[in-house]
ZAVEXDREN-449407 format. One record per atom (N, C-alpha, C, O): x, y, z. Coordinates in steps of 0.001 Angstrom, whole numbers, plus 500000, padded with zeros to 6 digits. Last residue first. Layout:
<atoms>
XYZ
...
</atoms>
This chain:
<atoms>
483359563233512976
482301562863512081
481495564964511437
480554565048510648
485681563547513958
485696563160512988
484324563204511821
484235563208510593
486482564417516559
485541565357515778
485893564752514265
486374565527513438
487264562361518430
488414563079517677
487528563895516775
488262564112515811
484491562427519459
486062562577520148
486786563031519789
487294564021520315
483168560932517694
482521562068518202
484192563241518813
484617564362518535
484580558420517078
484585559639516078
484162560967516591
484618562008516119
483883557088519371
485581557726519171
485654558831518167
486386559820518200
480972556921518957
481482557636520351
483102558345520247
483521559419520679
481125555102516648
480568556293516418
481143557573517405
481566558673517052
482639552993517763
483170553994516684
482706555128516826
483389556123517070
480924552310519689
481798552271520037
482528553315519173
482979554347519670
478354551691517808
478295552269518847
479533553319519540
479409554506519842
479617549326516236
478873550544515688
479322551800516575
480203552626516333
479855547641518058
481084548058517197
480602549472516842
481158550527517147
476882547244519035
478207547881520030
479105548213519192
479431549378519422
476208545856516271
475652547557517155
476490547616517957
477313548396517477
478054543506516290
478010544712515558
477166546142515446
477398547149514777
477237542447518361
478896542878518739
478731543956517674
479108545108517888
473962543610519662
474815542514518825
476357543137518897
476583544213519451
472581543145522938
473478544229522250
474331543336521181
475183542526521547
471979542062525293
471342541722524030
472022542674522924
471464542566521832
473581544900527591
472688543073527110
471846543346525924
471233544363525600
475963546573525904
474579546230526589
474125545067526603
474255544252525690
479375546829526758
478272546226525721
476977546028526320
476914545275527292
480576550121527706
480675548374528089
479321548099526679
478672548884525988
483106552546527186
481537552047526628
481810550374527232
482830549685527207
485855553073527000
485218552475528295
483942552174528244
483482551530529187
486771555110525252
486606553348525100
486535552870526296
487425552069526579
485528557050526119
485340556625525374
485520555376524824
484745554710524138
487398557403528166
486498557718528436
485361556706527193
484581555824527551
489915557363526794
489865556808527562
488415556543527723
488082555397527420
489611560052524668
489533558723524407
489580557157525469
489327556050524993
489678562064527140
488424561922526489
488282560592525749
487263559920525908
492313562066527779
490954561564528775
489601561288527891
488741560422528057
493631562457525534
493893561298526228
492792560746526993
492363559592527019
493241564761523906
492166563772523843
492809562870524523
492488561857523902
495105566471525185
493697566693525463
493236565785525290
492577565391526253
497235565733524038
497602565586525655
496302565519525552
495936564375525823
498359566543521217
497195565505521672
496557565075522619
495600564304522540
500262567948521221
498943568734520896
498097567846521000
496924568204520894
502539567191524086
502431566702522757
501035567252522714
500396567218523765
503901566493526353
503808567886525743
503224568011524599
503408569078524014
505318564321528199
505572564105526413
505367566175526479
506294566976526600
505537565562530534
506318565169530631
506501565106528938
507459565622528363
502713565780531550
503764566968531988
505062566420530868
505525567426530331
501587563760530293
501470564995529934
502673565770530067
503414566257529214
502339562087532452
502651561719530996
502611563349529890
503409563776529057
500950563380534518
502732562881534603
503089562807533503
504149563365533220
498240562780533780
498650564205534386
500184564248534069
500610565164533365
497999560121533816
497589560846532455
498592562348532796
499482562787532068
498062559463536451
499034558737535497
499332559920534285
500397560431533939
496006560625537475
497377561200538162
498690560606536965
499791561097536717
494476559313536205
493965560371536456
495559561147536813
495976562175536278
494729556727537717
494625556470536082
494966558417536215
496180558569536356
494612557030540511
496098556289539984
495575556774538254
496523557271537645
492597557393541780
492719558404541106
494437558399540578
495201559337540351
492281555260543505
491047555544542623
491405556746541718
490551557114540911
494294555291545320
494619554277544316
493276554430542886
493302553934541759
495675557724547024
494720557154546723
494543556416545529
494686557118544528
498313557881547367
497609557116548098
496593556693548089
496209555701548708
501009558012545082
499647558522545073
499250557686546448
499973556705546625
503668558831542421
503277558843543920
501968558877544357
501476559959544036
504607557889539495
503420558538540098
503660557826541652
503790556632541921
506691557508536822
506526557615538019
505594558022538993
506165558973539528
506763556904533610
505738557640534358
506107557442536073
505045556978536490
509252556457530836
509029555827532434
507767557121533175
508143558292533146
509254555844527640
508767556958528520
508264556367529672
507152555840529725
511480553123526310
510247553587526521
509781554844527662
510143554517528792
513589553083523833
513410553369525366
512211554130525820
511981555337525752
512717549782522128
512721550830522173
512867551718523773
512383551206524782
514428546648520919
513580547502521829
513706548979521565
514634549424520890
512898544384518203
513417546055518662
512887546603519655
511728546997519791
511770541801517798
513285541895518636
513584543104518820
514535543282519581
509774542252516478
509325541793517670
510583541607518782
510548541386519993
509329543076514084
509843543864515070
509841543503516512
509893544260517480
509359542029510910
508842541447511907
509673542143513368
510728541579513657
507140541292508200
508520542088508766
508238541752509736
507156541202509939
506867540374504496
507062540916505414
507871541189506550
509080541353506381
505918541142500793
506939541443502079
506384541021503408
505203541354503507
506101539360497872
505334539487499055
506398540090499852
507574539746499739
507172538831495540
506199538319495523
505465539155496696
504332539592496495
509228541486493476
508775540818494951
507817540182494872
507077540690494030
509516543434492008
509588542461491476
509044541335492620
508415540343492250
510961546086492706
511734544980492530
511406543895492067
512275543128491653
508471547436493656
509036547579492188
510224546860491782
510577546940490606
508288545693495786
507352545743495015
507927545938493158
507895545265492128
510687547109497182
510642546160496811
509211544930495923
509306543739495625
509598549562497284
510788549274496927
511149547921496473
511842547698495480
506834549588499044
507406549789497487
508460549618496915
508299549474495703
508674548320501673
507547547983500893
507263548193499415
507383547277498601
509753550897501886
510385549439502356
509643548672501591
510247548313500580
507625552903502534
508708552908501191
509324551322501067
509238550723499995
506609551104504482
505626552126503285
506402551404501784
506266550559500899
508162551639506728
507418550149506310
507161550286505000
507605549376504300
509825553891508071
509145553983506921
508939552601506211
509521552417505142
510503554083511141
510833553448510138
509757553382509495
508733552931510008
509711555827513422
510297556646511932
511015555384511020
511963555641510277
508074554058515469
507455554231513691
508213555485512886
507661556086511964
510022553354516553
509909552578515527
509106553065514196
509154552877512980
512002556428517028
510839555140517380
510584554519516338
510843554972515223
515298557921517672
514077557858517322
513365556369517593
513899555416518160
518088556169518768
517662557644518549
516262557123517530
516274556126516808
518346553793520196
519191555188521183
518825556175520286
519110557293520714
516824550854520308
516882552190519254
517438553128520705
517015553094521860
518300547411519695
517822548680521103
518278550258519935
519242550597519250
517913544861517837
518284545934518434
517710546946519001
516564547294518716
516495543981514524
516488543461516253
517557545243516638
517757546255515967
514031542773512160
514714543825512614
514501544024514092
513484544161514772
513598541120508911
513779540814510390
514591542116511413
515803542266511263
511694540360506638
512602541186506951
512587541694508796
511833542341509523
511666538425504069
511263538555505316
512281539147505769
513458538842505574
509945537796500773
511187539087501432
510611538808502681
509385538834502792
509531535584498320
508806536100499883
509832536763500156
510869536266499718
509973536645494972
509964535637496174
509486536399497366
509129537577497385
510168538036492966
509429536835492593
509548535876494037
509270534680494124
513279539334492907
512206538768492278
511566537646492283
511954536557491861
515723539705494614
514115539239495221
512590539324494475
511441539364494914
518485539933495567
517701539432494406
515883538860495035
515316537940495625
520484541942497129
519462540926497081
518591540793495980
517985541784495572
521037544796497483
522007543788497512
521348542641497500
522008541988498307
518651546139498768
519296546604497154
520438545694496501
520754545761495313
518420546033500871
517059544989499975
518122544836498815
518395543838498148
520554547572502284
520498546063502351
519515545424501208
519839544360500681
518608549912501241
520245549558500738
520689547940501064
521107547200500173
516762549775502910
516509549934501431
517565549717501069
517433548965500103
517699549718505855
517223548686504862
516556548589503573
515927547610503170
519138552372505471
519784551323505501
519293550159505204
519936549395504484
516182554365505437
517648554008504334
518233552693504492
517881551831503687
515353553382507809
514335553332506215
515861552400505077
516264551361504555
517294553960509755
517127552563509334
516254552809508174
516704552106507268
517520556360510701
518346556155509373
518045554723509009
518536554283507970
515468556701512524
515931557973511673
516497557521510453
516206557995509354
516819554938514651
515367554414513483
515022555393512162
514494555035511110
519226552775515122
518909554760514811
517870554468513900
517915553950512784
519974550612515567
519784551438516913
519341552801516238
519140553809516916
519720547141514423
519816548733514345
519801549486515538
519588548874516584
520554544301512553
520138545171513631
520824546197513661
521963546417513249
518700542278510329
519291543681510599
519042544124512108
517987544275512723
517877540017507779
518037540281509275
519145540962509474
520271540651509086
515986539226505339
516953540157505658
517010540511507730
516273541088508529
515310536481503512
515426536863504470
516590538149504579
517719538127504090
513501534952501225
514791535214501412
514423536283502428
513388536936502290
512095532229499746
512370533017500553
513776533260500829
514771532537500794
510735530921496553
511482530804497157
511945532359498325
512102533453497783
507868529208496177
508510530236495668
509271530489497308
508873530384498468
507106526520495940
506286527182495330
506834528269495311
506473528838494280
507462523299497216
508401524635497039
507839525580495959
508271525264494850
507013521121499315
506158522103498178
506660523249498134
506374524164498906
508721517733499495
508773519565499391
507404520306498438
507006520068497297
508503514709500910
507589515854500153
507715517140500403
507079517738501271
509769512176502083
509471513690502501
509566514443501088
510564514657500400
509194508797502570
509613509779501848
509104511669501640
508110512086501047
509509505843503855
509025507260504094
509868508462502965
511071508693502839
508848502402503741
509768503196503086
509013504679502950
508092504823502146
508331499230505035
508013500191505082
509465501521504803
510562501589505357
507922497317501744
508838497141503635
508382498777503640
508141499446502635
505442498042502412
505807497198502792
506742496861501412
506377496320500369
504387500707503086
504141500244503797
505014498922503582
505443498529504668
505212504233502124
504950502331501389
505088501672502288
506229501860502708
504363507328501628
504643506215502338
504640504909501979
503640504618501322
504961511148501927
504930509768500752
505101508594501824
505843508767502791
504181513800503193
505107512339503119
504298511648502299
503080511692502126
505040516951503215
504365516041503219
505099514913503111
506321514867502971
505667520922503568
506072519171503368
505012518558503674
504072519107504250
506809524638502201
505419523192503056
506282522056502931
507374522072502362
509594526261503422
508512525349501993
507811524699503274
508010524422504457
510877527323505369
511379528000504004
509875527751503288
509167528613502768
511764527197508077
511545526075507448
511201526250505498
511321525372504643
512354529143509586
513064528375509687
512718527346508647
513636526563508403
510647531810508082
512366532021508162
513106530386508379
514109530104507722
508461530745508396
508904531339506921
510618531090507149
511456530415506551
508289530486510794
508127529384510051
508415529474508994
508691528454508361
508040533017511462
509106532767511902
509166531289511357
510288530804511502
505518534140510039
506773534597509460
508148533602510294
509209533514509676
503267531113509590
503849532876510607
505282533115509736
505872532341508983
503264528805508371
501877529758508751
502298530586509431
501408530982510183
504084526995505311
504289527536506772
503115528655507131
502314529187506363
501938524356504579
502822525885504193
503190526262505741
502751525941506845
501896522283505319
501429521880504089
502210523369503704
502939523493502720
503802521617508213
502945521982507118
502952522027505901
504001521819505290
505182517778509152
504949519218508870
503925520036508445
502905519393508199
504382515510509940
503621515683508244
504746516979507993
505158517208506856
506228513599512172
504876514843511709
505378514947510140
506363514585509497
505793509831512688
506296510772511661
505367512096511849
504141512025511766
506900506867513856
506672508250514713
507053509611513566
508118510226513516
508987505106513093
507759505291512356
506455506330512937
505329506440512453
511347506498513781
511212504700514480
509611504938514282
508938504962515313
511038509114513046
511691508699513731
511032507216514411
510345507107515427
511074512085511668
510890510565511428
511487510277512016
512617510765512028
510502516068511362
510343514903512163
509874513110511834
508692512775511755
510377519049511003
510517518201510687
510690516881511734
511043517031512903
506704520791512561
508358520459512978
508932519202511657
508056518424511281
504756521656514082
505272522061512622
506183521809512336
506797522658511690
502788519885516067
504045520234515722
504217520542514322
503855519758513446
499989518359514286
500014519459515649
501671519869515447
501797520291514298
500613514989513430
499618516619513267
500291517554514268
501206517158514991
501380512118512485
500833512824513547
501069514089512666
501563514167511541
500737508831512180
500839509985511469
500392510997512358
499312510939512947
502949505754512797
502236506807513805
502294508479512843
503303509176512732
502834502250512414
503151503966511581
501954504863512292
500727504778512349
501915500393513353
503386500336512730
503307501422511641
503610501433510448
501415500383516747
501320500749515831
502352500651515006
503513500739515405
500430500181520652
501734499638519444
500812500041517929
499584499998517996
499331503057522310
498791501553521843
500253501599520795
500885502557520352
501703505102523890
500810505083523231
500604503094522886
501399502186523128
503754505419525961
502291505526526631
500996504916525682
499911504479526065
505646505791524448
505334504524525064
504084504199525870
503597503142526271
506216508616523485
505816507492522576
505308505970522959
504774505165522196
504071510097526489
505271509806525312
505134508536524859
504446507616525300
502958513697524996
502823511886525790
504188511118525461
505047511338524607
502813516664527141
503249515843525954
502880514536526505
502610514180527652
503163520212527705
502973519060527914
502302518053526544
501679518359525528
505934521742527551
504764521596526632
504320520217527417
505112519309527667
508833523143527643
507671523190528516
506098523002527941
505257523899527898
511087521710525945
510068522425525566
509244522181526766
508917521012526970
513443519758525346
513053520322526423
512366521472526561
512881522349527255
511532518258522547
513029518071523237
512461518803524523
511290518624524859
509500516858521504
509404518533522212
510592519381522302
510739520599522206
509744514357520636
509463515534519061
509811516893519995
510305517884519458
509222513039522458
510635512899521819
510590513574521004
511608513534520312
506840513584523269
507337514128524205
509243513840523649
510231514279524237
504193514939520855
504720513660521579
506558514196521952
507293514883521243
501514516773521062
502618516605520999
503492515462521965
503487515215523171
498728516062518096
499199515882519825
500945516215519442
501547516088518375
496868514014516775
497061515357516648
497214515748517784
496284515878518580
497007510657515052
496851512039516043
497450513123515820
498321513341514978
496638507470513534
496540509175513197
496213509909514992
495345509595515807
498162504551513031
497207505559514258
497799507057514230
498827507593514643
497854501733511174
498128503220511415
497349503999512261
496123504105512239
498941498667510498
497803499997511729
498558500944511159
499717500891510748
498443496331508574
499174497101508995
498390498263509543
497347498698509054
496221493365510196
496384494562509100
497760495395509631
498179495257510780
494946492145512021
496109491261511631
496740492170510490
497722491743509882
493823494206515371
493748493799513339
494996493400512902
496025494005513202
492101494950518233
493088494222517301
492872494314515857
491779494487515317
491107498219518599
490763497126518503
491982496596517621
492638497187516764
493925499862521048
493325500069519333
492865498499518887
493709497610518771
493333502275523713
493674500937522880
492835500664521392
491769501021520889
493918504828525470
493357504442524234
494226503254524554
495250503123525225
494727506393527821
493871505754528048
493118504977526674
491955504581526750
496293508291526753
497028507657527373
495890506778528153
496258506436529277
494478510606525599
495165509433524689
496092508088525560
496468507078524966
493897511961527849
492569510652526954
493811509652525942
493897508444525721
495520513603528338
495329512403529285
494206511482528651
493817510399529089
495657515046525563
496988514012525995
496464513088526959
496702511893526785
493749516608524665
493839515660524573
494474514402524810
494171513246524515
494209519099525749
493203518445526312
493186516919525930
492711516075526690
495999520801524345
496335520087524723
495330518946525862
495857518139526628
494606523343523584
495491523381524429
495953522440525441
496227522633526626
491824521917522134
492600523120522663
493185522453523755
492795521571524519
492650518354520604
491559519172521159
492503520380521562
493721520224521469
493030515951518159
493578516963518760
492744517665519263
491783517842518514
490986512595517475
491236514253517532
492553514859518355
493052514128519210
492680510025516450
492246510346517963
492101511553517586
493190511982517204
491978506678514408
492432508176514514
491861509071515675
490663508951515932
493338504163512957
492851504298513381
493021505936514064
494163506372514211
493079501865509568
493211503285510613
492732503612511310
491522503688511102
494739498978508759
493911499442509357
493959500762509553
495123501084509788
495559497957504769
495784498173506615
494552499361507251
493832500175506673
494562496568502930
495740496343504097
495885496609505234
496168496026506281
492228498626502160
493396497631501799
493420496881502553
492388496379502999
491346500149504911
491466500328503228
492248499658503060
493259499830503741
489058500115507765
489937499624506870
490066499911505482
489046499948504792
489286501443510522
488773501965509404
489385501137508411
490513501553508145
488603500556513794
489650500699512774
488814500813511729
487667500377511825
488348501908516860
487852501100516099
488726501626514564
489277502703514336
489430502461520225
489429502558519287
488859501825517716
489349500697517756
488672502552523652
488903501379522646
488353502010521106
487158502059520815
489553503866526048
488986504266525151
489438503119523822
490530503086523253
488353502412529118
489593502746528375
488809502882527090
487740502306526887
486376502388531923
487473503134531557
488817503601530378
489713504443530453
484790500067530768
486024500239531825
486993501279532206
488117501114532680
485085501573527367
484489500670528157
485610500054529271
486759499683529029
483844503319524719
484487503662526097
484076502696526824
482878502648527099
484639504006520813
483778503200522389
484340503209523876
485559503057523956
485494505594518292
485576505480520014
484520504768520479
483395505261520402
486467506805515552
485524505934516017
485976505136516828
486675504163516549
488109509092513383
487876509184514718
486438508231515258
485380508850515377
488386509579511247
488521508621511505
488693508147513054
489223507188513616
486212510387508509
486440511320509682
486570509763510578
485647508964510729
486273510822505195
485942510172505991
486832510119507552
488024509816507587
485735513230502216
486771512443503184
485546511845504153
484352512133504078
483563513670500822
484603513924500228
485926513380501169
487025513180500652
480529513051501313
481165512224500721
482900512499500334
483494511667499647
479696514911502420
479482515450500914
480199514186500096
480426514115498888
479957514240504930
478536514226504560
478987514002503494
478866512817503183
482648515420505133
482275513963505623
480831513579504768
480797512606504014
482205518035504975
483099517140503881
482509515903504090
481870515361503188
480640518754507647
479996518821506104
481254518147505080
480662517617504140
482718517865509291
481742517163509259
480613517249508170
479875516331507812
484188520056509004
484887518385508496
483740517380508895
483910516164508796
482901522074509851
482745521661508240
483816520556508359
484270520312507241
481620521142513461
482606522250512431
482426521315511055
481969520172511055
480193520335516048
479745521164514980
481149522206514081
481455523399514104
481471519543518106
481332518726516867
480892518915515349
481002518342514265
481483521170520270
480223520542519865
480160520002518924
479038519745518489
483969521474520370
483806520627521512
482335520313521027
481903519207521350
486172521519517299
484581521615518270
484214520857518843
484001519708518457
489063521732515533
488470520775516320
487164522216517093
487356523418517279
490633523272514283
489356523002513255
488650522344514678
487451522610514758
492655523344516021
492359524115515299
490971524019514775
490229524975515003
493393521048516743
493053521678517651
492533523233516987
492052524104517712
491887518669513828
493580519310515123
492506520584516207
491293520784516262
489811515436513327
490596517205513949
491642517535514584
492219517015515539
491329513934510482
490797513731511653
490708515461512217
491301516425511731
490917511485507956
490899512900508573
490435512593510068
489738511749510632
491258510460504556
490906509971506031
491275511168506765
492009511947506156
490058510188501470
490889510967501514
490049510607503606
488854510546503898
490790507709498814
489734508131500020
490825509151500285
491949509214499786
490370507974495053
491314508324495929
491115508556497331
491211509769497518
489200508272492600
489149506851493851
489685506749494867
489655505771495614
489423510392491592
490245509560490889
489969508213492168
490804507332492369
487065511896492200
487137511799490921
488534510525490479
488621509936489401
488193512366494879
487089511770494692
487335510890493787
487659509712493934
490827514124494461
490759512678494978
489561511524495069
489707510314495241
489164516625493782
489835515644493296
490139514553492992
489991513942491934
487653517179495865
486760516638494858
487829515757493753
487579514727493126
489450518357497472
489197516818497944
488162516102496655
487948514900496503
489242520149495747
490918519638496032
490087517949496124
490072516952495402
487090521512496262
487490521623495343
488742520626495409
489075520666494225
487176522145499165
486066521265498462
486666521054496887
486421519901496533
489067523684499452
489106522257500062
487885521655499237
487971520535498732
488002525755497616
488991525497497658
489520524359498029
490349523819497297
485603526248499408
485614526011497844
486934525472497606
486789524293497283
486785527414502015
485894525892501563
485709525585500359
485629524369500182
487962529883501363
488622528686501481
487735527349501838
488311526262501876
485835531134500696
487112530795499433
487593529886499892
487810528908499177
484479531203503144
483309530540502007
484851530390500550
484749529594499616
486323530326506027
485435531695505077
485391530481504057
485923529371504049
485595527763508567
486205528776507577
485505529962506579
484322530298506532
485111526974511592
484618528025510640
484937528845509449
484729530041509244
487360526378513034
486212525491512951
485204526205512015
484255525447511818
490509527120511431
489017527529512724
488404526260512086
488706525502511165
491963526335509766
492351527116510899
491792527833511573
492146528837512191
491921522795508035
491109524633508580
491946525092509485
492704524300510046
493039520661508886
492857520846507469
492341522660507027
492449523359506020
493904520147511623
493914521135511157
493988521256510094
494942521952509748
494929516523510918
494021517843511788
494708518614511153
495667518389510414
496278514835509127
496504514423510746
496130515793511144
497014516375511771
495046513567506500
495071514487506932
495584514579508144
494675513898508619
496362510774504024
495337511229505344
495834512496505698
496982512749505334
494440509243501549
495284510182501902
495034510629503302
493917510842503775
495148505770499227
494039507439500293
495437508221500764
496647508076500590
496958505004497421
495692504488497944
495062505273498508
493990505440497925
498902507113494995
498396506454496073
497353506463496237
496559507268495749
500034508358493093
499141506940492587
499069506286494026
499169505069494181
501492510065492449
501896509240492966
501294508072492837
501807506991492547
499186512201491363
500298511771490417
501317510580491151
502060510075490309
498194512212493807
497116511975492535
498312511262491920
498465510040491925
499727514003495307
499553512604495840
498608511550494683
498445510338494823
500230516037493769
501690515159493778
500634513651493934
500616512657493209
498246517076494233
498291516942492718
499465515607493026
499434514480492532
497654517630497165
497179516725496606
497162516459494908
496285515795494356
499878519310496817
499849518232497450
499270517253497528
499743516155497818
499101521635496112
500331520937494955
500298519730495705
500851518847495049
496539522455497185
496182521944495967
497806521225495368
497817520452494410
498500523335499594
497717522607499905
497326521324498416
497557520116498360
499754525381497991
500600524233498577
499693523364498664
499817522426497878
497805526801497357
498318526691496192
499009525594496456
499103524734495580
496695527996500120
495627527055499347
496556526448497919
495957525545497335
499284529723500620
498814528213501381
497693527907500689
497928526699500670
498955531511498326
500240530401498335
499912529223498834
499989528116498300
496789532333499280
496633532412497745
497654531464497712
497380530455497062
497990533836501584
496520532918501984
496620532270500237
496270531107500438
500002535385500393
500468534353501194
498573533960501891
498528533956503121
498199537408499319
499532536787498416
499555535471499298
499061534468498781
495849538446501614
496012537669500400
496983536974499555
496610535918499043
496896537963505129
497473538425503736
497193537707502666
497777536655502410
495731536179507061
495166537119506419
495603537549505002
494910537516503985
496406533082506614
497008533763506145
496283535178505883
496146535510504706
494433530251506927
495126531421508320
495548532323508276
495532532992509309
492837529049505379
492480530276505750
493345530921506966
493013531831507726
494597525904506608
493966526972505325
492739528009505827
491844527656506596
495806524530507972
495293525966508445
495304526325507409
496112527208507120
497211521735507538
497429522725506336
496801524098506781
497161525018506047
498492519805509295
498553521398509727
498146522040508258
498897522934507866
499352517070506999
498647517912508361
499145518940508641
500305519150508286
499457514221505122
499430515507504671
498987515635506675
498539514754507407
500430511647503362
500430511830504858
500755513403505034
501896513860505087
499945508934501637
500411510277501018
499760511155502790
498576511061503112
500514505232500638
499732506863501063
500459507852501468
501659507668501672
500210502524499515
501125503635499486
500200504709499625
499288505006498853
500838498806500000
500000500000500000
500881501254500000
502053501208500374
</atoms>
């Protein structure tokens, strides 16, 4: 037998159109490869979504893919990650399921206390598959599974972190011995490369944050043959990243300097991630001009920018306030800050405070309070 071992694809996670347009593009090269491989099914190990609720492009899109695999005989097996997963069960891997387009391999009986698993058979071999739930809810249930017998090759799909994949990561985890015996473990959840004594993550199908951009470059998947058993790792290399990491201290002159760094780089046609660390000793982050940074490399040809400031400190304006009475700490705060910036805006501090302090009425939809809420800030800054 030979299957094709896809998870984490979080399709729809990518606000940014270019890069939401890439991860549905990885997703669709993955199941083209697994078509053109000529494997038996395909399994998903969770988070095929990145809610339990996707937008209406990216269900067309999965619907569209898995219609694929339909059309060529191809099952396609699934389970939830912690992502797509509902404690009420109510999410669209249960409308695929219906539409006939995958089959949801999660089938539990509970008896004595232990969760006795039931197997899905295709071919040869058996599957069997445990959801991923939030924030790890699922680890003390899995350490209470057994997997009905089958003279078949097993496979046991989860979506979990297992405790030789963490290294010394404060995560709680199972470990590989806790789990029922299996002779290929497809797992989900970690974005991590990872094979090991048939303990395999999928990786993603794309990476999904910029710092996944930087370490891992491309999506992956696996190829598999069961007998003798033979793993093979699947690149979806769809366009190639390149990285600029800079550190600075003068935000005044950083525009320039990382327009001159871009200028030494070839970046047609690829992801630009642009990484910026160091303690600023003259001006704030926002006299870095994102804008120009941005066009510049647009007119270069660029697929996509982005950036990521999460290493620049800045020296932030210390408020000191002496007070005893603790009800007039906000009030005495505002007063210090004042004295102190000077700035033609000092006035609307209280007033926008004030203003976003509106609470939500009962029965109040989020979008009349949104309403509500705006309308009150516009009043403020005399916008309207």
């Amino acid at each position: 037998m030979k299957f094709a071992h896809l998870g984490d694809c979080h399709l729809g996670g990518w606000r940014q159109p270019e890069m939401q347009k890439l991860n549905l593009e990885s997703f669709a090269k993955a199941i083209e490869l697994s078509i053109k491989e000529e494997v038996d099914f395909v399994i998903i190990a969770g988070d095929l979504f990145d809610s339990a609720y996707p937008g209406i492009e990216v269900l067309e899109e999965a619907f569209s893919q898995l219609k694929n695999l339909k059309e060529k005989n191809i099952p396609c097996y699934i389970i939830a990650g912690s992502h797509d997963y509902s404690a009420s069960g109510k999410t669209f891997l249960s409308v695929l399921e219906k539409a006939g387009f995958c089959h949801n391999l999660y089938q539990a009986e509970t008896r004595q206390d232990k969760i006795f698993l039931n197997p899905t058979i295709s071919g040869r071999t058996a599957l069997y598959g445990y959801p991923g739930k939030k924030t790890g809810l699922e680890i003390a249930e899995l350490k209470n599974i057994k997997l009905q017998e089958s003279p078949l090759f097993k496979i046991l799909v989860l979506h979990t972190c297992l405790q030789g994949a963490i290294g010394s990561l404060p995560i709680e985890s199972i470990k590989e011995s806790e789990l029922p015996k299996a002779d290929y473990y497809a797992l989900g959840h970690l974005h991590i490369d990872y094979n090991k004594e048939g303990f395999v993550y999928s990786g993603p199908t794309f990476p999904n944050n910029f710092q996944e951009l930087e370490e891992l470059k491309y999506g992956t998947f696996y190829i598999v043959e069961t007998s003798p058993l033979r793993i093979e790792k699947k690149l979806l290399k769809l366009k190639e990243v390149e990285v600029l990491d800079l550190e600075i201290a003068n935000a005044i002159t950083a525009t320039d300097k990382i327009i001159s760094e871009l200028g030494k780089k070839e970046v047609k046609d690829k992801i630009v991630l642009i990484r910026i660390s160091g303690k600023l000793t003259q001006g704030k982050i926002s006299n870095i001009d994102f804008q120009a940074i941005e066009n510049f490399v647009k007119e270069r040809q660029a697929y996509a920018m982005l950036k990521s400031t999460s290493q620049l400190e800045t020296e932030e304006t210390q408020v000191n306030v002496e007070i005893e009475d603790m009800n007039l700490l906000e009030e005495e705060i505002i007063k210090k800050y004042i004295k102190q910036e000077n700035s033609k805006y000092d006035p609307l501090i209280q007033p926008l405070i004030n203003a976003l302090c509106l609470e939500k009425q009962e029965d109040e939809t989020s979008s009349v309070f949104q309403s509500r809420l705006i309308n009150e800030v516009n009043k403020t800054l005399n916008l309207e």
